[in-house]
PADREN-901840 format. One line per 5 residues: number of its first residue (from 1); for each residue x, y, z of N, C-alpha, C, O. Coordinates in nm, 3 decimals, always signed. Layout:
! PADREN-901840
NUM	X/Y/Z/X/Y/Z/X/Y/Z/X/Y/Z  ... $
This chain:
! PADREN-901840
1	+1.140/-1.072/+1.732/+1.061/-1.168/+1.656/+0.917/-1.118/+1.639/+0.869/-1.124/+1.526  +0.831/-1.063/+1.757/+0.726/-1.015/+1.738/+0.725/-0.899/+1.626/+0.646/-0.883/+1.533  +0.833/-0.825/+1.662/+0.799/-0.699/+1.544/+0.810/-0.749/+1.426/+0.721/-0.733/+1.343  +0.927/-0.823/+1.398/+0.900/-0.878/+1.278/+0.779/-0.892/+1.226/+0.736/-0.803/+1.153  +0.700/-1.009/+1.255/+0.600/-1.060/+1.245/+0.441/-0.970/+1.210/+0.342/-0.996/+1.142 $
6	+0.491/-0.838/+1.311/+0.425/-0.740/+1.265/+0.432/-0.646/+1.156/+0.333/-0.589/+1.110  +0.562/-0.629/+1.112/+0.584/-0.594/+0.971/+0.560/-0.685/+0.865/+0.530/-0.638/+0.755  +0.565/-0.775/+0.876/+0.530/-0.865/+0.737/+0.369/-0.870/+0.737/+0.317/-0.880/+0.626  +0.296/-0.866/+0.836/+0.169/-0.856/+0.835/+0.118/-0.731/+0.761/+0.049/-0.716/+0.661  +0.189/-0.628/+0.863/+0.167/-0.468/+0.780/+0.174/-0.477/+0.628/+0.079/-0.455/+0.553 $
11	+0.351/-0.528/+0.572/+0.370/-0.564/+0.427/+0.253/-0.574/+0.354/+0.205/-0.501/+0.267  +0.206/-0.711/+0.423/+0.108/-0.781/+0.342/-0.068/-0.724/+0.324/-0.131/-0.733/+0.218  -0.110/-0.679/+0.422/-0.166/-0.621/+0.459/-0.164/-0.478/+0.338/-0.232/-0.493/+0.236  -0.118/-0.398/+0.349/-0.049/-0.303/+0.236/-0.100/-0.350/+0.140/-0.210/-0.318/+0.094  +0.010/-0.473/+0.078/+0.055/-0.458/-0.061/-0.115/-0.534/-0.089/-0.151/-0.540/-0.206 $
16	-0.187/-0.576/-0.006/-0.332/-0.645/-0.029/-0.465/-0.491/-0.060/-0.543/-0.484/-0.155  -0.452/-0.408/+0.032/-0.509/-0.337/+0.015/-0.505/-0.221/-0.074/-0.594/-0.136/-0.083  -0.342/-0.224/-0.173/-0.325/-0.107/-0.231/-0.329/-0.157/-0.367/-0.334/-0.082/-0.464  -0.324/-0.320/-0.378/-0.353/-0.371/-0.484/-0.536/-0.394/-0.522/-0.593/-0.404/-0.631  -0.589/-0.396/-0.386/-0.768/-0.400/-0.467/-0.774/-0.242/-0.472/-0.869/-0.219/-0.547 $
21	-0.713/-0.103/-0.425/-0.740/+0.008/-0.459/-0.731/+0.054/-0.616/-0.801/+0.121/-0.691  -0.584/-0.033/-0.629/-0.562/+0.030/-0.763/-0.627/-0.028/-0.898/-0.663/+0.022/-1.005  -0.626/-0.132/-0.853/-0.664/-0.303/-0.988/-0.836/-0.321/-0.947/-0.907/-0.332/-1.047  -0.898/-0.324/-0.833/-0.999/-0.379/-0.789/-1.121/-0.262/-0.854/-1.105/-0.151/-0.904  -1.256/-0.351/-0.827/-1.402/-0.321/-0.873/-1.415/-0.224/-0.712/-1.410/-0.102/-0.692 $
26	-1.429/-0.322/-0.631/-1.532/-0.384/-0.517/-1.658/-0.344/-0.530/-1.730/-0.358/-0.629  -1.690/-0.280/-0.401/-1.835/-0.340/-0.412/-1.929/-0.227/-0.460/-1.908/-0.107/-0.444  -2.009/-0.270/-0.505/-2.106/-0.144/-0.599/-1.995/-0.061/-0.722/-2.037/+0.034/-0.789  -1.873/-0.105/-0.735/-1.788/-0.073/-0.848/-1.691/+0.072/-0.765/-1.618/+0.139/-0.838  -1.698/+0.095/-0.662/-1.622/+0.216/-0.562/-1.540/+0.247/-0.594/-1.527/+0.368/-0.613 $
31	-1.435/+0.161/-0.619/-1.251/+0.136/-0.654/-1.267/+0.181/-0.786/-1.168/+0.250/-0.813  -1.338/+0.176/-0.874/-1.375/+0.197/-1.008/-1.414/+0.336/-1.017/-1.397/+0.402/-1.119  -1.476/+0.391/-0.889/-1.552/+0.494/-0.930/-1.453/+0.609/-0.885/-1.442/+0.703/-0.963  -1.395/+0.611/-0.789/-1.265/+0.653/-0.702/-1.157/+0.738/-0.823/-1.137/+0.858/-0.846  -1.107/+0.622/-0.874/-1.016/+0.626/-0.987/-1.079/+0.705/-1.123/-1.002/+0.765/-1.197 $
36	-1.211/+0.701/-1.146/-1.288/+0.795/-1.247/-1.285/+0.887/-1.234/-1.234/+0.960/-1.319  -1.352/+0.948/-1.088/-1.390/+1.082/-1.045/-1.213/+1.119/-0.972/-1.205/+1.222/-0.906  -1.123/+1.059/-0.984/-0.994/+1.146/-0.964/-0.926/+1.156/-1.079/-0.821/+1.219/-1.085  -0.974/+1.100/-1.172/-0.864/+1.119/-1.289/-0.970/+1.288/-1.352/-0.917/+1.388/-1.400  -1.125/+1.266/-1.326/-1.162/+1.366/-1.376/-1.112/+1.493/-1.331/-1.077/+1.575/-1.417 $
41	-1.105/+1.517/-1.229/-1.032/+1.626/-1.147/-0.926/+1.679/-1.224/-0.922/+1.792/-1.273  -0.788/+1.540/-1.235/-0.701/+1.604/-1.312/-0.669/+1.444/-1.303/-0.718/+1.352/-1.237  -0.541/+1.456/-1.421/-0.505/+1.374/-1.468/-0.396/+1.293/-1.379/-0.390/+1.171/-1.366  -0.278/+1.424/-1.299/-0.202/+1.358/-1.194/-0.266/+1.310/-1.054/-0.217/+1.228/-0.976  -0.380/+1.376/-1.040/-0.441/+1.354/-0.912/-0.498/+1.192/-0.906/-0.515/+1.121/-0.807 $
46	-0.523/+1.157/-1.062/-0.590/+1.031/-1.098/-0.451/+0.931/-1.056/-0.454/+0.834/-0.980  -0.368/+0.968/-1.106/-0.235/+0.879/-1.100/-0.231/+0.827/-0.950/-0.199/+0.709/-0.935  -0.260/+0.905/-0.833/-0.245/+0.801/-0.733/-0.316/+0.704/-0.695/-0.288/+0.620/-0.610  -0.425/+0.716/-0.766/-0.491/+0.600/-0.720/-0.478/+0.454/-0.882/-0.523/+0.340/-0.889  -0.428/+0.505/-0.943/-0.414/+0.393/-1.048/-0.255/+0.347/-1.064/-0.220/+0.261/-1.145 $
51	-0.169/+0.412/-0.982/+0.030/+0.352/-0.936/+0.051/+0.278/-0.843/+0.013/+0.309/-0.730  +0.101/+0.188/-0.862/+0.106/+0.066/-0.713/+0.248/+0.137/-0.651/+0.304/+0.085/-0.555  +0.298/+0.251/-0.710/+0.456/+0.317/-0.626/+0.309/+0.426/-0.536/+0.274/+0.406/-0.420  +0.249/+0.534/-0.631/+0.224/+0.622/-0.553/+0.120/+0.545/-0.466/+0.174/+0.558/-0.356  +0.017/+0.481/-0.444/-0.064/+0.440/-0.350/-0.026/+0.439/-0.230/-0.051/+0.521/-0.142 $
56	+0.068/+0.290/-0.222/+0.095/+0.290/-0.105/+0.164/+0.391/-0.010/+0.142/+0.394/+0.111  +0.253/+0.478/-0.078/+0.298/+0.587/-0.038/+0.202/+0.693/+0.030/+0.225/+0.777/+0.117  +0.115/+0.670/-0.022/-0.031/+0.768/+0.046/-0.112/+0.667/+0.159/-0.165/+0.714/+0.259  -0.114/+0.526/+0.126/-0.124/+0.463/+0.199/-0.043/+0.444/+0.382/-0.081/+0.416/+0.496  +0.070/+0.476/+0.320/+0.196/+0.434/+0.435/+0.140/+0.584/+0.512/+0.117/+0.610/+0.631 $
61	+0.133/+0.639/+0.429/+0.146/+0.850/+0.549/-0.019/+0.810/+0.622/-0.047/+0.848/+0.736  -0.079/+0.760/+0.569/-0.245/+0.748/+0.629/-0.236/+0.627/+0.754/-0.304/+0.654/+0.853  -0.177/+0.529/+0.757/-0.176/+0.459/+0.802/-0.082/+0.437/+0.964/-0.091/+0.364/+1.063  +0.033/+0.579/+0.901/+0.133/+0.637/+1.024/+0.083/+0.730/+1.137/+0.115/+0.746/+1.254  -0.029/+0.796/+1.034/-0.072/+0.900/+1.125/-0.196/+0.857/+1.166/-0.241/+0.944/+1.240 $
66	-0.266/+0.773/+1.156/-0.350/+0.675/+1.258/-0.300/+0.614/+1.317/-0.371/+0.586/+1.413  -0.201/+0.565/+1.322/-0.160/+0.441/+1.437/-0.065/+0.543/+1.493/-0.036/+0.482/+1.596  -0.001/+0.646/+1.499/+0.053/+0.725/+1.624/-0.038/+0.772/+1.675/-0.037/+0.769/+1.798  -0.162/+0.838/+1.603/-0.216/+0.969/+1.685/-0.357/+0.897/+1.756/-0.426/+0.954/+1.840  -0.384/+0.750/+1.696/-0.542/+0.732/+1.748/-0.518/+0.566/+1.795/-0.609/+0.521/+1.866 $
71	-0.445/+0.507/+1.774/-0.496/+0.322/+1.794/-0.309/+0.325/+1.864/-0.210/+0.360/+1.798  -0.309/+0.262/+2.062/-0.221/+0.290/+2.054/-0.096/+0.123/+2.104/-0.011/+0.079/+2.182  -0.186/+0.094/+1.975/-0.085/-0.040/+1.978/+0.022/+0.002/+1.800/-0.034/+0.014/+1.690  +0.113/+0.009/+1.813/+0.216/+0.029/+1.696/+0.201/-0.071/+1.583/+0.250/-0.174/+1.629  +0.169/-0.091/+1.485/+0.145/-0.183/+1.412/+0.238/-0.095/+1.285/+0.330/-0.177/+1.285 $
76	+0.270/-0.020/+1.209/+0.367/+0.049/+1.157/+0.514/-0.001/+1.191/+0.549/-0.043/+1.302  +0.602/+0.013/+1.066/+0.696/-0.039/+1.087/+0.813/+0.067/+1.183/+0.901/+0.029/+1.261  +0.775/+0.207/+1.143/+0.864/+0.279/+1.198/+0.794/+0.374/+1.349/+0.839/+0.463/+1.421  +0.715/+0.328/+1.347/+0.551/+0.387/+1.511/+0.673/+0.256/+1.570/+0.775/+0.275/+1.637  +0.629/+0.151/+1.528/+0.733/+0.050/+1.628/+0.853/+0.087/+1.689/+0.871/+0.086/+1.811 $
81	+0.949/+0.126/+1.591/+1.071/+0.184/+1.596/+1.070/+0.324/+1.679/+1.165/+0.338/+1.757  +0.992/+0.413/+1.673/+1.006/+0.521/+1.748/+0.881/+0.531/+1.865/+0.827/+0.626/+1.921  +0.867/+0.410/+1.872/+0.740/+0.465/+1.982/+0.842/+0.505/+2.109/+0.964/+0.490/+2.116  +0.764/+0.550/+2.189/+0.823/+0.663/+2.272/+0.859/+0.808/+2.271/+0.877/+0.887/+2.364  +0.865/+0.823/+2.119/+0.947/+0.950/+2.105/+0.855/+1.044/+2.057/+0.869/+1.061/+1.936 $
86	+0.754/+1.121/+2.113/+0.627/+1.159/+2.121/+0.654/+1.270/+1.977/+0.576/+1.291/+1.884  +0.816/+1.337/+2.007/+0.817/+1.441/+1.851/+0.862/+1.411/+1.718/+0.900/+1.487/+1.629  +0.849/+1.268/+1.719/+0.877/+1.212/+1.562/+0.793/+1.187/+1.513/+0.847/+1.160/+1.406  +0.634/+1.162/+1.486/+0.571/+1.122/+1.438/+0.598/+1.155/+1.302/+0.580/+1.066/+1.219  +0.645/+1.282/+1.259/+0.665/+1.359/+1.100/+0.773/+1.268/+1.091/+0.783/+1.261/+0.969 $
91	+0.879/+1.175/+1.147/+0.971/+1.116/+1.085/+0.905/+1.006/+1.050/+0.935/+0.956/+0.941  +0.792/+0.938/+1.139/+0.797/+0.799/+1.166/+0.716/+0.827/+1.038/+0.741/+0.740/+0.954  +0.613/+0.934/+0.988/+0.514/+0.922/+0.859/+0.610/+0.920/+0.748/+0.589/+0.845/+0.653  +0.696/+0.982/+0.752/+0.783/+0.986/+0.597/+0.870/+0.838/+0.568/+0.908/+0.777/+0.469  +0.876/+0.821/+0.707/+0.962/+0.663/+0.672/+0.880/+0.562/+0.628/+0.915/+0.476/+0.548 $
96	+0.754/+0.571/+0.684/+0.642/+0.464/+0.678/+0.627/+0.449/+0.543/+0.662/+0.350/+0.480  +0.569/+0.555/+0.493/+0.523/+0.605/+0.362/+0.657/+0.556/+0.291/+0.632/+0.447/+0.238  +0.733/+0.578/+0.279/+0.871/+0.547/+0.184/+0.888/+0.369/+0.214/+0.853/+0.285/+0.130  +0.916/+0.353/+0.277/+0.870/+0.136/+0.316/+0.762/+0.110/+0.265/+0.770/+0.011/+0.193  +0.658/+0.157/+0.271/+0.524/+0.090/+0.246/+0.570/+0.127/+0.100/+0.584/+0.033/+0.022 $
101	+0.599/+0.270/+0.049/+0.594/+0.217/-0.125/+0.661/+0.092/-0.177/+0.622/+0.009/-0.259  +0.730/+0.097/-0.134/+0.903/+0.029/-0.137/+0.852/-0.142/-0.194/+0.854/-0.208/-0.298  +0.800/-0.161/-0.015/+0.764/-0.327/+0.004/+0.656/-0.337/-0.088/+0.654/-0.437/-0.159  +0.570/-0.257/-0.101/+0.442/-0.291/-0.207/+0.511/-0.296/-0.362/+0.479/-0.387/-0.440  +0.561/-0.241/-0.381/+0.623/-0.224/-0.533/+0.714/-0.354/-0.523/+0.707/-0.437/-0.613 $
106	+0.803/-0.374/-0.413/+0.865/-0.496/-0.429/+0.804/-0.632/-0.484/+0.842/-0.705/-0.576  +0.675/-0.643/-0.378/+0.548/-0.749/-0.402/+0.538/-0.737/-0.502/+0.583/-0.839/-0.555  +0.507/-0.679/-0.565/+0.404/-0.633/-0.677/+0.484/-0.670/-0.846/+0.432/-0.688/-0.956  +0.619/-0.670/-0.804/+0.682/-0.680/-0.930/+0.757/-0.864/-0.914/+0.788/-0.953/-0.994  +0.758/-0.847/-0.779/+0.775/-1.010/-0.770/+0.628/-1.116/-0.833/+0.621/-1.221/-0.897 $
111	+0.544/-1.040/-0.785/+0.449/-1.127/-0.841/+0.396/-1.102/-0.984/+0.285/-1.150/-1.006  +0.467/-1.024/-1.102/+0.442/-0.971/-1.187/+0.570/-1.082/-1.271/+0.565/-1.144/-1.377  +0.668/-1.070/-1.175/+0.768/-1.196/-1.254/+0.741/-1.357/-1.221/+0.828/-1.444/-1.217  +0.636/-1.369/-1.205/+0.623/-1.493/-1.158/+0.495/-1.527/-1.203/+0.459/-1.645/-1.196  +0.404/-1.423/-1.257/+0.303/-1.436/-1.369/+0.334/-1.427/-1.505/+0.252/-1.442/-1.595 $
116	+0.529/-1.389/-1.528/+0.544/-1.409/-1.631/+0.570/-1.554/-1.730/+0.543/-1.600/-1.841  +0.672/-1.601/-1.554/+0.739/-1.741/-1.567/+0.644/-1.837/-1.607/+0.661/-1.916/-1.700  +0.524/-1.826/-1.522/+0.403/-1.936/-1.565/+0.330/-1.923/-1.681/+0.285/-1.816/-1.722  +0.318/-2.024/-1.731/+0.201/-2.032/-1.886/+0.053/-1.987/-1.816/-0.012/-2.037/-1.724  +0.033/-1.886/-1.890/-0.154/-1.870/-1.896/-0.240/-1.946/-1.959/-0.228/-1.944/-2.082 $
121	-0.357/-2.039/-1.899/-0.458/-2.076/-1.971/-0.495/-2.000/-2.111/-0.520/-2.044/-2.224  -0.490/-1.897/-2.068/-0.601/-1.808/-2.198/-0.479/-1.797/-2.321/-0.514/-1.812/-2.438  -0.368/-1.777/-2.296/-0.291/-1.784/-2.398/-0.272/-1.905/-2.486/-0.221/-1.899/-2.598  -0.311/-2.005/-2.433/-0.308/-2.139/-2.490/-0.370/-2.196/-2.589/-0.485/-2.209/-2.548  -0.364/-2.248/-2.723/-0.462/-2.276/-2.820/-0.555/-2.391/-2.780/-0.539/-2.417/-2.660 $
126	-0.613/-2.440/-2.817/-0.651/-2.580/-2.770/-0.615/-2.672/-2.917/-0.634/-2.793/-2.920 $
């Protein structure tokens, strides 16, 4: 029950932070500026930070290999699953990374069908 609880947090958590990366300003316009100066670079390099598949996927590998190698409470869905096993970390990052795209893209299109179902103000005549 606890782990659970800790994966849906992670989920959410995720699909919160990879959605103000990709969609978001913040502050002093960063998220904005991020996505400029990587698309300038190149055009695919830009793509990860403007795909709600590739983000979190870069998200999930960043987030695996901090919580094995530095913070040592497991908050990862698959650090949970293999803690103990000191020579998986390369499994526990590829799994992470592959879930975290997964569940974020899941979110992401659930809440994309459910902004369809509802009427928009702005679409509305008066």
């Amino acid at each position: 029950m606890e782990a659970g609880l800790i994966v849906l947090c992670y989920s959410l958590m995720a699909y919160g932070a990879c959605n103000v990366i990709v969609y978001g300003s913040g502050p002093f316009r960063v998220f904005e500026r991020i996505r400029e100066w990587s698309t300038n670079i190149s055009e695919h390099f830009g793509l990860l930070f403007q795909c709600m598949m590739c983000m979190p996927t870069n998200f999930g590998i960043i987030c695996s290999l901090v919580n094995w190698f530095f913070i040592p409470i497991a908050f990862t869905p698959f650090n949970i699953l293999f803690a103990g096993n000191t020579g998986l970390w390369w499994l526990a990052m590829l799994c992470d990374a592959a879930f975290t795209s997964g569940i974020v893209w899941i979110i992401h299109h659930v809440e994309e069908w459910f902004e369809k179902m509802v009427p928009s103000d702005d679409n509305q005549e008066e």
